[in-house]
N, C-alpha and C positions, 0 to 999 in steps of 0.2 A: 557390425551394423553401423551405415552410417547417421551423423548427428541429426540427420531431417528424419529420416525414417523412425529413430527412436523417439523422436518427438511424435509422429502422426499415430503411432502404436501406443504411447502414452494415451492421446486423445483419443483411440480407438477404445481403449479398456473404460474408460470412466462413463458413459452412458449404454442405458441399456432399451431399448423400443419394444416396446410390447405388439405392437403391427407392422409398419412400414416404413421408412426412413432414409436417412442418408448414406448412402452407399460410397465409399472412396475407394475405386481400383487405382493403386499405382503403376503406371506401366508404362512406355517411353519415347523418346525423340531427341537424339543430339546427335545424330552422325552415322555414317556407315559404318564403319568399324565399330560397332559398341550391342549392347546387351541388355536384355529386361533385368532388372536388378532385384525386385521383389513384388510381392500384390498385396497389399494389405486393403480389407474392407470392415467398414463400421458404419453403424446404424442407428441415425438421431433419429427422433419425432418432434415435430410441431402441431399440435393440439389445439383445438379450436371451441368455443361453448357452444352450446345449440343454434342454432338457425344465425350463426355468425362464420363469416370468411374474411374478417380484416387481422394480421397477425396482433395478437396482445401478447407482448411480453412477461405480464407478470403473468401470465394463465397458465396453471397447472406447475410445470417442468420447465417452460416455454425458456425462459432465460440463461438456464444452463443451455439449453439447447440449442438455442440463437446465437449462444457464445461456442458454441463449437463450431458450429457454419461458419463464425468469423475468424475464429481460429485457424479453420484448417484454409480458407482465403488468405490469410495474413503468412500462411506453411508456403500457399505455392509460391505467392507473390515474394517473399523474402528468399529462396533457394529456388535458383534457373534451371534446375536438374531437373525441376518440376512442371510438367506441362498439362494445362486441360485441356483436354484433346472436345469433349464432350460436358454438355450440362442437360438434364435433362430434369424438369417437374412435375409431379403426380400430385391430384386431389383425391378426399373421399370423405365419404357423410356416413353417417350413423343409418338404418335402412328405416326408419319410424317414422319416416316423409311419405314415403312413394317413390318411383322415379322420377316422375314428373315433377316434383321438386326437388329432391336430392342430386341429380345426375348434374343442374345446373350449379347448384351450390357445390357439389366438388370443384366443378371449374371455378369459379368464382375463388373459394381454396385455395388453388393451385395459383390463379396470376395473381394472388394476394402474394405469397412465400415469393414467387418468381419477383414481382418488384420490390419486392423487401431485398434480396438475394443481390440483385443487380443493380441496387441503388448505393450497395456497399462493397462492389467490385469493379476490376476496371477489364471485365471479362467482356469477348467481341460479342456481339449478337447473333451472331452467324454460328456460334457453337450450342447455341442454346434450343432445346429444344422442350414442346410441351407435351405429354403424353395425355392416354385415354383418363378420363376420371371421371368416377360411378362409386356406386356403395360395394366397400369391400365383401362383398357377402363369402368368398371362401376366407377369409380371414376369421370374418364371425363363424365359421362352421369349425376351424381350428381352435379356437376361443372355447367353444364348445366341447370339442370331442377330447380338448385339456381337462375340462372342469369335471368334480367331483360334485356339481348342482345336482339334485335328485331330477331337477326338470329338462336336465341338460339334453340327455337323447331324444326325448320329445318333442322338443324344440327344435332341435335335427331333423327329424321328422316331416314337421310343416317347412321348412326353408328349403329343403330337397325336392318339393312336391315342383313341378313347373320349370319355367324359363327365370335367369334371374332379370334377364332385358323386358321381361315382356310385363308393362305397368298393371294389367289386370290382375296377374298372376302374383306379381308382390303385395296389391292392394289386397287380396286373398287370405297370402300368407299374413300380412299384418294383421286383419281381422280375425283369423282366426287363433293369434298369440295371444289378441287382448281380451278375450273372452278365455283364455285357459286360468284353469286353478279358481275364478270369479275377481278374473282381473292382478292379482298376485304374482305371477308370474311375468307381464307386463310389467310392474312396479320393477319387478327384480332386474329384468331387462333394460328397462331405462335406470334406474340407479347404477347398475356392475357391468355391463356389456356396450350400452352406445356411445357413453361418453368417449370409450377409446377406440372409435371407430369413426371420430370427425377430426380429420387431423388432413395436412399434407406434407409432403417429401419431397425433397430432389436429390437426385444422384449423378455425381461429378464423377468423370472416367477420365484419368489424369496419365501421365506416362511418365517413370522413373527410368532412366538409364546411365551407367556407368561406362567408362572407356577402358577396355582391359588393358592390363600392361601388353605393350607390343614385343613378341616373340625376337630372343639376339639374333643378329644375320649372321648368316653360316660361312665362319670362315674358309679360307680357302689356298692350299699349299700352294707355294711363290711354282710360277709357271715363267717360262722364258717369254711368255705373251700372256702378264695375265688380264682376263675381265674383271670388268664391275660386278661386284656383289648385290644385287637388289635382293632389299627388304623383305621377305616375307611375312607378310601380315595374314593373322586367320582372318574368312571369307565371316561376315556381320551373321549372325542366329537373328533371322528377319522373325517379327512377330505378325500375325493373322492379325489385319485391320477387324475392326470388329463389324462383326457383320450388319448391313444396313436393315432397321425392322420394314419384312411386308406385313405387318399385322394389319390389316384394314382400319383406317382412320373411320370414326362413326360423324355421320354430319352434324354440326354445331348446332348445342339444342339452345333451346332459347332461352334467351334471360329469366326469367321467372313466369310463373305458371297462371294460369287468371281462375277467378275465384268470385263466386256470388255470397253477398251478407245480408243478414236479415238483422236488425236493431233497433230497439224499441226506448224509450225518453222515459226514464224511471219519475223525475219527479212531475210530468205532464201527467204520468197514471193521479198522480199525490191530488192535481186541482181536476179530476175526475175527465180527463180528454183522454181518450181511444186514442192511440197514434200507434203507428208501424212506418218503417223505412226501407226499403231495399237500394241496393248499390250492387253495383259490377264493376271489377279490376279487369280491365281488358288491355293493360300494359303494368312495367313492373311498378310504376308510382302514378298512372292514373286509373282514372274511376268516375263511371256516372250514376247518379243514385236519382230517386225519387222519396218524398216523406208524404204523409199525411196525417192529417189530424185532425179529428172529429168530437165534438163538444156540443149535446143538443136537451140538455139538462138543467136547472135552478139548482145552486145551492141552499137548498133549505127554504128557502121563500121565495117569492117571485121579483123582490127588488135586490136582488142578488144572484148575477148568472156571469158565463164565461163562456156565451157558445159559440161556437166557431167550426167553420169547416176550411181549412190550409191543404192547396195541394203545393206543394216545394220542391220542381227539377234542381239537381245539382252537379257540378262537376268540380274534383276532387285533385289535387296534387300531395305524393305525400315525398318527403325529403331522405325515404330512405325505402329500400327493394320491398319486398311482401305485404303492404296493406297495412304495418303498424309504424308509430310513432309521430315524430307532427307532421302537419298536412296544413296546406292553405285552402278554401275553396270558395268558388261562385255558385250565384244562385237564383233563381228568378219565383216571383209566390204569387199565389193570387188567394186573396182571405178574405171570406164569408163571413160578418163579426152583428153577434150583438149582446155588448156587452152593460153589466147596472153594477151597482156597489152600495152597500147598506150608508146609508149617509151622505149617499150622492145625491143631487138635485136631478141629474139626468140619465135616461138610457140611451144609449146609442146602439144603431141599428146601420148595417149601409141602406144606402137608400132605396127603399121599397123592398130591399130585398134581392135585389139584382144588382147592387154595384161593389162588388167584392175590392176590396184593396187590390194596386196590382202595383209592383213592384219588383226591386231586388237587391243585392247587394252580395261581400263578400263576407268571409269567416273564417277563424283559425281553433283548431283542436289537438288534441293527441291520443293516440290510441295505444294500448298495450295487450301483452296478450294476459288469457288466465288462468286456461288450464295447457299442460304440456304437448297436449295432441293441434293445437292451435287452433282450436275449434269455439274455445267461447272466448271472447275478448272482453276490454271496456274500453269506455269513450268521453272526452268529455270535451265539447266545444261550444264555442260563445261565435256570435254573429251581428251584423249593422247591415242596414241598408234604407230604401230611399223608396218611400209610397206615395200613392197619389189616392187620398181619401175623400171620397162622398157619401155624405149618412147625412139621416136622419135623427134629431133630438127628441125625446119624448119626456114627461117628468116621470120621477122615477116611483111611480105606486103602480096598484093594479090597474091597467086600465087606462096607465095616464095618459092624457090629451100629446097631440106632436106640439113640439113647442119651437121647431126650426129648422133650418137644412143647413148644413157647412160643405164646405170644399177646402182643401188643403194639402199643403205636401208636408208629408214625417218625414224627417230624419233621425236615425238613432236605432239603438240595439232592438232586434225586427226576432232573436229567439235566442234562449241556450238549451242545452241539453247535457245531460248524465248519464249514458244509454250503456245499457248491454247487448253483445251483439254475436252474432250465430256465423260461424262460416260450415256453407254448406260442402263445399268440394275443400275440405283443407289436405286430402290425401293421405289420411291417415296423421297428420301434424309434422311440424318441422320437428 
């Protein structure tokens, strides 16, 4: 065996993929005369955490694993014997999204590995190629029909029922997991089964060949006229290019999926105001929302209130795909106010009654998620902007006389909030 080979069959034995991974055919190109030398194949994985597609190296295994990619990069590039003929990269999710979200996040996956891959090789573009990527679901059924889980052929069961393409049918099958056992079963499935089913691969088809020794020319008894002896060389053991796939390409799904929130201002409940918000994701990082908020009550006595009625359109940018993390956003309000304070000399009211604050400004928050199916979130943002005030003064007892009119412009922080928040379509969770 020669010194490269021994080397790639070294890095062959030392990892081992529980799913899907890197594949290395050895098989060849230098010349006509010459011969497929051997095939050797091995299988890394690169692993990914939940609702993430950017490569982490420290993640899981991830660094062994990254270091054999570059390993066997550093095998072809250093021995010319070595040709990659082929590169080709796969994505996949765990199935506990949907398709509707997971189908993208494979892709997402996969040209995460592919420019990591290609950012550390000086491989052409033209051999590279990207396959389908979707939730491995016969992988999970092999996962399965391994396991010695009591729930294991049960679960078989439901994932066998249906189409695995077809979103209703998965959104089914999920539902109907996380209600087996009274939720237990689901636990056990996202703790031992999906983590190893968000991963992506590529697989390099590379070509080894050697030059046989060439056959002695056949000598030939001295002739009163002799000829030339030509060479005979054995005819080249041509190998079958690999066959081109007709698998049918699925058409490019979209970036991420859109999503309606319902979220409510915890510490607004605290100074006794009704408020509710709604918001729509109708791109992968924007969003337009509405709030309200309604306050038509005394604290305790009548020289003491906070009532108010706030309607607040908004629109939303958030700095990373699915609807969490920070986000910038505008906003325009119009506020109904009339507000007194125990030791104040004044109530204020807008004027008559009819001249609500109207304004707007911008804001910055962050959102995270809080349980694992990505259904209930938290939030927390602060905001400023710019009014144009008309009220009325009263003194501040029961009753008390109007004691003046103002006009004026605010500047300055116009709300915050502390909210919890509901996502209604989150597709079973990333």
């Amino acid at each position: 065996m020669t010194r490269s080979t021994a080397f790639l069959k070294q890095i062959a034995g030392g990892w081992r993929s529980t799913l899907a991974a890197l594949v290395l055919c050895v098989a060849g190109g230098m010349g006509v005369a010459a011969r497929a030398d051997e095939i050797i194949r091995t299988e890394i994985s690169v692993e990914f955490p939940i609702n993430e597609w950017h490569v982490k190296p420290d993640f899981s295994e991830n660094s062994r694993n990254l270091k054999a990619i570059t390993d066997l990069l550093e095998a072809v590039k250093a021995d010319s014997m070595l040709v990659v003929d082929e590169l080709s990269f796969y994505g996949a999710a765990s199935p506990d999204g949907g398709n509707r979200i997971n189908n993208p996040l494979s892709e997402k996956r996969m040209n995460s590995l592919r420019k990591w891959v290609m950012e550390r090789s000086d491989l052409p573009d033209s051999i590279v190629t990207s396959r389908r990527s979707e939730v491995p679901w016969n992988t999970f059924r092999k996962m399965l029909s391994e396991s010695d889980w009591e729930w294991a052929g049960r679960v078989l069961e439901v994932i066998n029922e249906g189409d695995d393409n077809n979103s209703a049918t998965v959104n089914r099958r999920l539902l109907n997991l996380r209600y087996m056992d009274a939720g237990r079963v689901w636990r056990k499935l996202c703790r031992d089964y999906f983590p190893r089913l968000r991963m992506a691969y590529v697989v390099f088809v590379s070509v080894r060949r050697v030059v046989p020794e060439p056959e002695p020319p056949v000598e030939e008894l001295p002739a009163p006229e002799p000829e030339a002896v030509e060479e005979i060389v054995p005819p080249a053991e041509q190998e079958a290019a690999p066959a081109a796939s007709d698998e049918p390409q699925e058409p490019e799904q979209p970036a991420c999926g859109r999503e309606w929130y319902l979220r409510t201002n915890i510490p607004a409940w605290g100074m006794a105001m009704g408020n509710l918000s709604g918001e729509y994701r109708f791109a992968c990082r924007w969003s337009v929302g509405l709030s309200l908020y309604y306050s038509a009550w005394n604290y305790g006595k009548v020289t003491r209130k906070f009532r108010t009625f706030s309607f607040r359109p908004e629109a939303r940018y958030y700095f990373r795909d699915g609807g969490n993390g920070l986000f910038l956003e505008g906003h325009l309000a119009m506020t109904a106010f009339n507000f007194a304070f125990t030791g104040g000399k004044y109530r204020y009211q807008d004027r008559g009654g009819k001249h609500p604050a109207l304004g707007g400004g911008i804001g910055i928050g962050y959102r995270l998620p809080l349980s694992r199916d990505g259904r209930w979130r938290a939030e927390a943002a602060v905001g400023a902007g710019v009014y144009h005030l008309d009220y009325d003064k009263y003194l501040n007892r029961d009753n008390g006389p109007w004691a003046g009119r103002e006009k004026r412009t605010y500047v300055g922080l116009d709300y915050a909030s502390l909210s919890v928040v509901f996502t209604f379509n989150a597709g079973g969770g990333r």
